[in-house]
C-alpha positions as CSV (number, residue, x, y, z in Angstrom):
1,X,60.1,-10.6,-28.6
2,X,63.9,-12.0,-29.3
3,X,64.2,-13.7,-32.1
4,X,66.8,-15.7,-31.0
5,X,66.7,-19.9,-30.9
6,X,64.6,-21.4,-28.1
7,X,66.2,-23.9,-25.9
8,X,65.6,-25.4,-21.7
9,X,67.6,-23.7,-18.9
10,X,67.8,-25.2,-15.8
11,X,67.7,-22.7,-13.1
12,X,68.5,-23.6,-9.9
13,X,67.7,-21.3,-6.9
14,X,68.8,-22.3,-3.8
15,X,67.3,-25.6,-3.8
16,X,64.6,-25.7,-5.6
17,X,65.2,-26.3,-9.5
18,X,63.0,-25.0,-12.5
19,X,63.1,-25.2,-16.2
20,X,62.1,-22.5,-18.4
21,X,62.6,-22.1,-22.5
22,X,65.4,-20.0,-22.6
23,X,65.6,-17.1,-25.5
24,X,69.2,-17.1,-26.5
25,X,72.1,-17.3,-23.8
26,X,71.1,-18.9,-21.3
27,X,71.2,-15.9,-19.1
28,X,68.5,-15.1,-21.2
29,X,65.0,-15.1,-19.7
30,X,61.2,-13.6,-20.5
31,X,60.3,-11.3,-18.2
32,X,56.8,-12.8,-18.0
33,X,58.9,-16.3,-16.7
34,X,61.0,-14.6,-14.5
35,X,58.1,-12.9,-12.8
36,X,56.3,-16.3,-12.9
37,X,59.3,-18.1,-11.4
38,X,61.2,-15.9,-8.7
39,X,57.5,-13.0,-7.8
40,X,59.9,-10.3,-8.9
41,X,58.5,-8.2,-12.5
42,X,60.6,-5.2,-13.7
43,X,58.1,-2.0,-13.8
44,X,59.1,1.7,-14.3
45,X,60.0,2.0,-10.7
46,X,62.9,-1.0,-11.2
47,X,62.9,-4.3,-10.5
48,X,59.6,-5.1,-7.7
49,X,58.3,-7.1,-6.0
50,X,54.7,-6.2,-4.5
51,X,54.8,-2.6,-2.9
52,X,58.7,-3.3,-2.7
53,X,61.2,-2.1,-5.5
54,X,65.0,-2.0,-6.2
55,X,65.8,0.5,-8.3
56,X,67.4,-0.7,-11.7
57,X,70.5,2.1,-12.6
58,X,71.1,0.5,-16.0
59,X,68.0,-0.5,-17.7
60,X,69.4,-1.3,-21.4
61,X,72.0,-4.2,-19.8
62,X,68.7,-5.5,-17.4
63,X,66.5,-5.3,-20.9
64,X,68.4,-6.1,-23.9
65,X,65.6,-6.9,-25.8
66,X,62.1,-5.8,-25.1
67,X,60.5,-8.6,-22.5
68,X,64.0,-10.2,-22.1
69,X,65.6,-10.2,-18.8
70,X,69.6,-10.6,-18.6
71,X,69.1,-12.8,-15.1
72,X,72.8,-11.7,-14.8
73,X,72.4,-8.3,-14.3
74,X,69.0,-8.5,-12.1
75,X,69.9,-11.3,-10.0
76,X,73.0,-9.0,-8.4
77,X,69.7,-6.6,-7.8
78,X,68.6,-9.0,-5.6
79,X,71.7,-9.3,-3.2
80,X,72.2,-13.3,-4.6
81,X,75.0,-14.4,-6.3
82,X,74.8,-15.8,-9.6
83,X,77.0,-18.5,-12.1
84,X,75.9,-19.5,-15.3
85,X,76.8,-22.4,-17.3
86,X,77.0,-21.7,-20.8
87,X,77.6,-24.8,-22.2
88,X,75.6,-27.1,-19.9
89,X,73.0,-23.8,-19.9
90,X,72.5,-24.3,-16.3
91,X,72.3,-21.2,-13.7
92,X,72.5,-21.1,-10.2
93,X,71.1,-18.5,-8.0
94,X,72.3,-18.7,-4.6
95,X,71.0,-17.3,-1.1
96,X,70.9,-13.8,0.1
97,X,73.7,-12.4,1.4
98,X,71.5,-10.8,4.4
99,X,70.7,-15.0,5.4
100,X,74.1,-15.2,5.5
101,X,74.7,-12.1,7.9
102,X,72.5,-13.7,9.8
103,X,74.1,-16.6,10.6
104,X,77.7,-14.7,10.7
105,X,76.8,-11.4,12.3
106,X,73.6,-11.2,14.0
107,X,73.4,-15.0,14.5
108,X,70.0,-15.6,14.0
109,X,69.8,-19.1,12.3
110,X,68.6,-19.1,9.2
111,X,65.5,-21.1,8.6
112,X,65.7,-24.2,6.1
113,X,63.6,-27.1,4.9
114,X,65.2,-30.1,4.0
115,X,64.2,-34.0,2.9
116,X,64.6,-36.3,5.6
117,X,65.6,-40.2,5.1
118,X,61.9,-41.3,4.3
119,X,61.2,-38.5,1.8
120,X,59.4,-35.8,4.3
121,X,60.6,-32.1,4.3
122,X,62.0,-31.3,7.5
123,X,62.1,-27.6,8.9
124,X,64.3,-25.9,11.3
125,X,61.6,-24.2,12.4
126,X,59.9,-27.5,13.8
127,X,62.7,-27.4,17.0
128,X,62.2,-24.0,17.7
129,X,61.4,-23.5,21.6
130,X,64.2,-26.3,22.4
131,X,67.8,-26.5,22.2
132,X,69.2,-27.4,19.1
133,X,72.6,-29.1,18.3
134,X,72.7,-29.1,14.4
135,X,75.8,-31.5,13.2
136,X,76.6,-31.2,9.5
137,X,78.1,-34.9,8.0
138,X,78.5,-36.6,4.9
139,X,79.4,-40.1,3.9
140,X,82.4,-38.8,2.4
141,X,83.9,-38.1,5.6
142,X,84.5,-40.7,8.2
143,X,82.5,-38.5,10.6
144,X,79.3,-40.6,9.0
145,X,80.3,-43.4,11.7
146,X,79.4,-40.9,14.4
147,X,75.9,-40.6,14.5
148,X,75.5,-43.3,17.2
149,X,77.6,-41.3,19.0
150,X,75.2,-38.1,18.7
151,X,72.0,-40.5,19.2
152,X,73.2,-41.4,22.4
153,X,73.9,-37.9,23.2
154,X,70.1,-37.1,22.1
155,X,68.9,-39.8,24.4
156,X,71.0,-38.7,27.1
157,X,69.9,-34.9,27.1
158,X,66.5,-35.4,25.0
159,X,64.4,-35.7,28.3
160,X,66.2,-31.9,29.9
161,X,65.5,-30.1,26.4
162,X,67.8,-31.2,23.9
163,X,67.2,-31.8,19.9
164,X,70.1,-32.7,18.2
165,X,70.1,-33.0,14.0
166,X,72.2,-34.3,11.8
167,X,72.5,-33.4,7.8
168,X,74.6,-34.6,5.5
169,X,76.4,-33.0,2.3
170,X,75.0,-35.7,0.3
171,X,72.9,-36.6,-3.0
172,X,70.5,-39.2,-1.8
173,X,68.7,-40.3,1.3
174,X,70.2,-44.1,-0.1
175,X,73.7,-43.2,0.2
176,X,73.1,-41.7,3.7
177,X,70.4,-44.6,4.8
178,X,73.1,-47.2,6.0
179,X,74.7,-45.0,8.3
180,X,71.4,-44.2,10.1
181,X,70.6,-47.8,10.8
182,X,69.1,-47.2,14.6
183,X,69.1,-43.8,14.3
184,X,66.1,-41.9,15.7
185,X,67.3,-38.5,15.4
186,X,66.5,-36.5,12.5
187,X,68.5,-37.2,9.8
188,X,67.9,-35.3,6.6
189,X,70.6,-34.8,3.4
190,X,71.6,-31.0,1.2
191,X,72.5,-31.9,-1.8
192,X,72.4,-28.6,-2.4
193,X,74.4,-27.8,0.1
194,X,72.4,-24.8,1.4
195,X,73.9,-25.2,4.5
196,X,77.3,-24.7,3.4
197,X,76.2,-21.6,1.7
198,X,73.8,-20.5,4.6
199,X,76.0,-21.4,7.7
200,X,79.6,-20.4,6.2
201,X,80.4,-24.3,6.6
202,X,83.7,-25.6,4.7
203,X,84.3,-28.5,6.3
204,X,82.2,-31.3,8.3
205,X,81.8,-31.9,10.6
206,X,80.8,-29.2,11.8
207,X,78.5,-28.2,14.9
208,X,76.5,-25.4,15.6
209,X,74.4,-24.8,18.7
210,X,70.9,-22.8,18.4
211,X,69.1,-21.8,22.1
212,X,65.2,-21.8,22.0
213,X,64.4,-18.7,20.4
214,X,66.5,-19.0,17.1
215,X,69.8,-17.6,18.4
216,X,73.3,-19.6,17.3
217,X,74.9,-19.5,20.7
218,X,78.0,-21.2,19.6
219,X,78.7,-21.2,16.0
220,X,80.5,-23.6,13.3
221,X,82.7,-26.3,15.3
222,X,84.8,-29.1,14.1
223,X,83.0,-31.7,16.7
224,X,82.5,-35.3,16.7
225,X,80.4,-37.6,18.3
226,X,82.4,-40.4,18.6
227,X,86.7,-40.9,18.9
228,X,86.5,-44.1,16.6
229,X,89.0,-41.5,14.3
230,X,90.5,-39.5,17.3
231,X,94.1,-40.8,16.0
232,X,93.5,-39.5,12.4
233,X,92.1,-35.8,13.5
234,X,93.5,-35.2,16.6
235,X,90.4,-33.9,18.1
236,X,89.1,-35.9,20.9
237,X,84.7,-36.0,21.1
238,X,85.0,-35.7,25.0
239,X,85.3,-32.3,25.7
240,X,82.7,-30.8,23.3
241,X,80.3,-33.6,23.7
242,X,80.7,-32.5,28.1
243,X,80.6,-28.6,27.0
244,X,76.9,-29.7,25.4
245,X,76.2,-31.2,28.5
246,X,76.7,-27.9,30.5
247,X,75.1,-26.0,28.1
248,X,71.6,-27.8,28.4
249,X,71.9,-28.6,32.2
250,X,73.7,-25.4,33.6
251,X,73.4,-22.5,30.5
252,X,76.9,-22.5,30.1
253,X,78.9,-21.4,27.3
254,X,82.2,-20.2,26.5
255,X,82.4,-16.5,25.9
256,X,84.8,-17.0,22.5
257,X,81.9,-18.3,20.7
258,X,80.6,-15.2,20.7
259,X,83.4,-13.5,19.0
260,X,81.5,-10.9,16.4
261,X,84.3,-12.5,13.5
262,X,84.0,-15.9,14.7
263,X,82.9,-17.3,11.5
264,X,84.1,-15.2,8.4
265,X,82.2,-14.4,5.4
266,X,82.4,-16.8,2.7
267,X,84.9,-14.8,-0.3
268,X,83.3,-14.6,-3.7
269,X,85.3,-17.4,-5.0
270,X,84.1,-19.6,-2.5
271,X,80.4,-18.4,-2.8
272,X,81.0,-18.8,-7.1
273,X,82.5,-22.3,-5.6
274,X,79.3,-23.3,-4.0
275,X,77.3,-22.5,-7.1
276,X,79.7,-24.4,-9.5
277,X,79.0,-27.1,-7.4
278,X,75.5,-26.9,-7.7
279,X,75.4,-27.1,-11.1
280,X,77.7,-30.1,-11.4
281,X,75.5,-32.1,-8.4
282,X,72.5,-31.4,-10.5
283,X,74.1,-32.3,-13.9
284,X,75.1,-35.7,-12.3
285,X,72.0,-36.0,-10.7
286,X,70.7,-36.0,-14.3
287,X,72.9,-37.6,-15.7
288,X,74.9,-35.3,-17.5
289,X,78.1,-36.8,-15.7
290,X,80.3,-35.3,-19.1
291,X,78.7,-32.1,-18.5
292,X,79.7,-31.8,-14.7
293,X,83.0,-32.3,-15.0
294,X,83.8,-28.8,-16.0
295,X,81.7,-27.0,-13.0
296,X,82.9,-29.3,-10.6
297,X,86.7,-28.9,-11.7
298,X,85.9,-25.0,-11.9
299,X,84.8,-25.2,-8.2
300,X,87.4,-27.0,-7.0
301,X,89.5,-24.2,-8.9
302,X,88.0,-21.9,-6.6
303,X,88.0,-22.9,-3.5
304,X,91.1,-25.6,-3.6
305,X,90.8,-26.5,0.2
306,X,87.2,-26.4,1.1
307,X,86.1,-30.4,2.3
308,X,82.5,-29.6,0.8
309,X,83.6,-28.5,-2.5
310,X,86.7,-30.7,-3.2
311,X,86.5,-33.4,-1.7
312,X,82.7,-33.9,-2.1
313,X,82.8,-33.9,-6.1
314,X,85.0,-36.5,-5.6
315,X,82.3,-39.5,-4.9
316,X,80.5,-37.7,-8.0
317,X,83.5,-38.0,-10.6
318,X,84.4,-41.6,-10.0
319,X,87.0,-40.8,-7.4
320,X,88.2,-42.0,-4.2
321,X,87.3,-39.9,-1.2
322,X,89.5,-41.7,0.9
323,X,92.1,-42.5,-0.7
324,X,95.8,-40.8,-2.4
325,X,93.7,-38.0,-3.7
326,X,92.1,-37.0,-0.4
327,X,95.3,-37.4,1.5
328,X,97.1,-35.3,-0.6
329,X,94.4,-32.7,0.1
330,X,94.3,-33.4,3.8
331,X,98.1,-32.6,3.6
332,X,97.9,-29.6,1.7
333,X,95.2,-28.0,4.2
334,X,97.1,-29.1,7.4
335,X,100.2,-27.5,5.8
336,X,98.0,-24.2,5.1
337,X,96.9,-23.9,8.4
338,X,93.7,-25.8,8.7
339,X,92.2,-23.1,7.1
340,X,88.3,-23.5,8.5
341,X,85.1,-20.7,8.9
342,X,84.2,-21.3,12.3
343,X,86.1,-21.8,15.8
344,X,89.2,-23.6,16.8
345,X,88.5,-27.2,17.6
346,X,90.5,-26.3,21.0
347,X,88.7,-22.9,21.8
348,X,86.2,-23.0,24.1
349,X,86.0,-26.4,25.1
350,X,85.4,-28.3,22.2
């Protein structure tokens, strides 16, 4: 066994969050923990889980120490990506890249629970058999006025077959709660943001819509569900909001969304982005505000003009998303191109 101090880690896997009594570096974990915590034990055959293994090439750098796991080594193993905090000892594990391929390239949606408003976990998996309009928000974002807009879009197609969701990149069901006033759609809150990670989503708001049986038919859209910022944006809600329409009443849908490279794969600084961001939502969700500031700077770093990493540590770190900060940043992405994983706001009828 190490003999090295005993401190708490705070692992975060994709959303759920554990603490274990770390064995050094925080990178550091028993083997017996890590078995206990993620199913996976490292045998002879490599790392397995059940009757399933992944062979591990370099033991020594997987085992340093006898019974001590290096969780960056192994975690690669297991096709996640991986950031560790030293300082704050925080690490966050994030999501297969195979969920993410499914989303991208074989558009299968990838299945997620998530709190509602009133505390419940809500599942993806609950609309299945119907069509779905998932619309990612946040109260950051102006696009939090809209949901009247997509409620009335919900009680217009509802009876034909409709479910629209909404879900917002956002820390706490009472910073979303006034903006859902009236609202009897679904509204749950990431503040994880596993469907930034999951869905290849940079920006909000973004659409996506998933037929009956699981299948994204029309994948990440910049979409709103009401014009009250038409002026601003420059997209109007109209024609995406009628191309819905024809897609629940007639089966229509525009053959660019199904363009293989539609939606890109997220880069590896923007996945590391997603994961420094996790750590500093969860340290100010603690509050360790002092500690977040580094992670949240270092994702910003990263990924300089993605909405759900810049802008959305702003709120967090006592600054204005709405004001001189964002608009320099809104200026900055318009002059790079509008830089965005998912479809053109003008292809296809949206």
């Amino acid at each position: 066994m190490s003999t090295h101090t005993s401190a708490p880690v705070d692992l975060l896997w994709e959303g759920d969050s554990h603490t274990f009594t770390g064995v050094g570096a925080p990178n550091l974990i028993d083997a017996a923990t890590f078995e206990q915590l993620t199913g996976w034990d490292l045998r002879v055959e490599g790392l397995c889980s059940g009757d399933a293994c992944i062979p591990v090439r370099d033991r020594a750098l997987a085992v340093p120490e006898p019974g001590i796991i290096d969780l960056e080594v192994v975690v690669p193993l297991l096709d996640r990506p991986i950031v560790v905090d030293h300082h704050a000892r925080v690490v966050a594990v994030g999501a297969t890249s195979l969920a993410r391929r499914d989303a991208l390239v074989s558009r299968r949606a990838p299945a997620f629970s998530l709190p509602a408003l009133d505390g419940s976990l809500r599942s993806l998996e609950e609309l299945r058999g119907r069509l779905t309009v998932l619309v990612t928000f946040s109260t950051w974002c102006g696009c939090a006025y809209d949901l009247p807009g997509w409620q009335a879009l919900q009680d217009e197609l509802g009876p034909e077959g409709l479910n629209v969701i909404a879900v917002a990149f956002d820390q706490t069901a009472e910073a979303v709660a006034p903006f859902a006033t009236g609202i009897t759609l679904p509204v749950l809150y990431d503040p994880s943001h596993l469907l930034s990670e999951l869905y290849a989503i940079t920006n909000v708001p973004t659409v996506v819509w998933i037929d009956a049986s699981g299948t994204i038919v029309r994948p990440n859209t910049p979409a709103f569900g009401t014009d009250l910022f038409a002026d601003f944006h420059g997209v109007p809600a109209g024609p995406h909001l009628d191309a819905i329409r024809a897609w629940v009443r007639d089966g229509s849908i525009d053959p660019s969304a199904s363009a293989p490279d539609a939606v890109a794969e997220l880069s590896d600084d923007e996945l590391a982005a997603r994961l420094w961001f996790r750590i500093g939502a969860h340290l100010h969700r603690v509050g360790r505000d002092e500690d977040a500031a580094v992670p949240f700077a270092t994702a910003a770093a990263l990924a300089p003009l993605d909405f759900t990493v810049a802008r959305a540590a702003m709120p967090l770190t006592g600054r204005d998303p709405f004001g001189q900060e964002f608009m320099a940043l809104y200026d900055e992405w318009v002059a790079a191109g509008r830089p965005f994983h998912g479809l053109d706001p003008d292809d296809g009828g949206a």
